[in-house]
N, C-alpha and C positions, 0 to 999 in steps of 0.2 A: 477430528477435523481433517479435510483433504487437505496434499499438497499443493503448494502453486507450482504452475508450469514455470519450468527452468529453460530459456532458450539460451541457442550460441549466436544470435543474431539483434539487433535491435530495428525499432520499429522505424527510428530515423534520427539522425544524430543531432547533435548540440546545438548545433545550428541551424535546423530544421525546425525547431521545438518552440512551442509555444510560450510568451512570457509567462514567468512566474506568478503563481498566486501567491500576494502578498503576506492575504488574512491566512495562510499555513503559516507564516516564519514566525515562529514560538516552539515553547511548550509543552506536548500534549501526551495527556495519559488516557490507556482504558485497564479498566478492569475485566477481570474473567471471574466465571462463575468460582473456582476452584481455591480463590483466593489471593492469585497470584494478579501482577497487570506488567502491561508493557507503558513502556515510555520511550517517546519518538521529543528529540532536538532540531528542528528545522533551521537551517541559517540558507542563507542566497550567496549561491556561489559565484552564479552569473547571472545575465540576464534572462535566459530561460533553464538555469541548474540549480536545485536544492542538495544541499549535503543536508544527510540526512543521518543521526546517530540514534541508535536500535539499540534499548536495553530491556530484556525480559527476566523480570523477577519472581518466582514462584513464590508459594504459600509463607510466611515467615518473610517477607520482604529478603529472604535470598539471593541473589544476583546468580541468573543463571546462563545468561548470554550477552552479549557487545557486539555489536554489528556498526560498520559502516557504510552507506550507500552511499552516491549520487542520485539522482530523480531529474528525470527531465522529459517532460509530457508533447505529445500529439495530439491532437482530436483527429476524433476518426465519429464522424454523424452525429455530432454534439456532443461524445462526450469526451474527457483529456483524459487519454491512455497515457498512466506512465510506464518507462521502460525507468529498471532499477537496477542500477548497476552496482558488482559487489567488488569492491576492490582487489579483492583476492583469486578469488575466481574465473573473472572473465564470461561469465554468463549471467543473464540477465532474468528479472521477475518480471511480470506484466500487471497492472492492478488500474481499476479505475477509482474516483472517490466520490463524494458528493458533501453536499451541506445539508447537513439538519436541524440547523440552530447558528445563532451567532458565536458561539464556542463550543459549536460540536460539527465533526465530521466522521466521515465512512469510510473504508475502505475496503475494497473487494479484489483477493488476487481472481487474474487465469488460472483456473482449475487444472491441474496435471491429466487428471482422470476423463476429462473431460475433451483434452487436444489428443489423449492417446486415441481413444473413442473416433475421433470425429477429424481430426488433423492427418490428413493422410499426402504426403509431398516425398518426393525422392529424396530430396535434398531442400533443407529447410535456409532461405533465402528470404534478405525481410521484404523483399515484394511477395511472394505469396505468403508468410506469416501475416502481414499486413493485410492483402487480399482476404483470411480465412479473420481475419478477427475484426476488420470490418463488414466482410457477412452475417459475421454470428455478434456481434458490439451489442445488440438488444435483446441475446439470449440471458436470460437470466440465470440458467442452468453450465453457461459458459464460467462463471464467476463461483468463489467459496462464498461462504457465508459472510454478511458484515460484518466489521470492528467497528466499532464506535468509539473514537477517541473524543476528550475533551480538552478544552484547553487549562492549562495547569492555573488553579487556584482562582477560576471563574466562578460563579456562582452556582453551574451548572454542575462543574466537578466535585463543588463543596456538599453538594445534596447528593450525589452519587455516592462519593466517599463517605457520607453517615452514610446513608442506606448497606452499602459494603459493611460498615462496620457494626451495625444495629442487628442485619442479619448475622451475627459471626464471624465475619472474615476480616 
């Protein structure tokens, strides 16, 4: 799986940011082929901030990482860019999401691979990070591959999870 691109800038702050989506603040799991899944905690921090709490469990329900973010989205040509901010760090991920179901969504980082490639700036400033990801916002080769989470213990998760567990995992 590619990296997502790590910036030191964001695309526009707290206050800038578009309200919350509601239907996120829950629950949500996906699975991976490998056995393992992640599970994402949504709560509303403000009126356009989610805290977001990250935990990915490998094969054997292991706990192999905790993460905590903030999220708090822009549109940029329709769609809500979030910047992810990591408490620790001080730099930031980029990902958009969508809806494919009433208790399922998507999520697609900015590709690292892809802004080394194609993102070329002397000095990386969120007006022209902005500027280069609203050019490319409908590259599809700009974004990793989809996650698909579900919301925990919907009916949609309940068929996933047998499925997960019928093939072996």
């Amino acid at each position: 799986m590619a990296c997502p691109y790590e910036g030191e800038v964001e695309l526009n702050t707290y206050e800038e940011s578009v309200k919350v989506d509601k239907k996120l603040i829950d629950d949500w799991v996906s699975f991976n082929e490998e056995g393992g899944r992640e599970e994402l905690s949504i709560t509303k921090l403000a009126k356009s901030v989610f805290q977001v709490y990250h935990k990915q469990f490998g094969k054997g329900n292991k706990l192999e990482s905790r993460e905590s973010y903030r999220a708090y989205a822009t549109e940029i040509d329709g769609y809500d860019i979030f910047n992810i901010e990591s408490k620790d760090e001080g730099k930031y991920l980029f990902s958009k999401y969508g809806w494919t179901g009433k208790n399922e969504f998507y999520v697609q980082f900015i590709d690292s691979e892809y802004m080394a490639a194609n993102y070329k700036a002397d000095s990386v400033t969120t007006e022209n990070l902005r500027a280069f990801i609203t050019e490319n916002v409908n590259k599809e080769e700009m974004y990793s591959e989809k996650i698909e989470f579900y919301r925990k213990h919907s009916p949609e998760y309940e068929k996933v999870r047998m499925f997960m567990r019928k093939s072996g995992f």
